[in-house]
N, C-alpha and C positions, 0 to 999 in steps of 0.2 A: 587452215588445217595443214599447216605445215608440221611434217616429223611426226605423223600418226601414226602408231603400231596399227596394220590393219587389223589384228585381232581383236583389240577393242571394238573394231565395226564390225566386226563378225559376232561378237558376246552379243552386243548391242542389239544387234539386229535379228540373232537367236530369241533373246530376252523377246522382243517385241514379239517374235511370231507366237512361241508359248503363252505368253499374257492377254496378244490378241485372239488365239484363236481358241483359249480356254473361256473368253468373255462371247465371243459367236456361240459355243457351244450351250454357253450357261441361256442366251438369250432364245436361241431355238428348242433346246429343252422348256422352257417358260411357256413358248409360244405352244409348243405340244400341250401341256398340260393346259393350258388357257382351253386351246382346243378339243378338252376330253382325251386326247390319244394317249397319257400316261397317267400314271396313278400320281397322287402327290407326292407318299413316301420315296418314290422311283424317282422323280424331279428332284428331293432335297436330298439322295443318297446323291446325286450328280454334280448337283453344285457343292455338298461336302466336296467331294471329289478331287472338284474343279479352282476351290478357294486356294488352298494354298501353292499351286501352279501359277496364279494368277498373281498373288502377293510377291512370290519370288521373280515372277517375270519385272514385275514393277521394280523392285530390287537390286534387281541386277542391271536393271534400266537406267537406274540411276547414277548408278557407281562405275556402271560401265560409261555414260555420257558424263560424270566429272572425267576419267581418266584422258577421254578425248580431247581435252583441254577446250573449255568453248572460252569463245571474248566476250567475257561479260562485261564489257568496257560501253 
């Protein structure tokens, strides 16, 4: 990792918190409704919600980890 802009670790690592913590959310909303506490409609208004946070976090995950330059040697 030599001559990394740190902002790429900082997008990277943005990325990650958004995508992971929109997939937490989706997975305890689930477990709610598993458990009667939410209506169904209310669960799939949330994962709507919560999909395309999740798609761009992956996204930017990627493009942000080429720019890091990895060794794929």
């Amino acid at each position: 990792m030599e001559n990394v802009n740190p902002i790429w670790i900082i997008i990277h690592l943005a990325a990650l918190c958004a995508a992971y913590g929109s997939v937490v959310i989706v997975d305890l909303i689930g477990l709610l409704w598993l458990g009667k506490q939410i209506e169904r409609e209310r669960m799939l208004a949330i994962t709507a919600w919560a999909q395309p946070i999740i798609w761009a976090g992956i996204i930017v995950m990627m493009i942000s980890g080429a720019m890091l330059g990895p060794d794929l040697s």
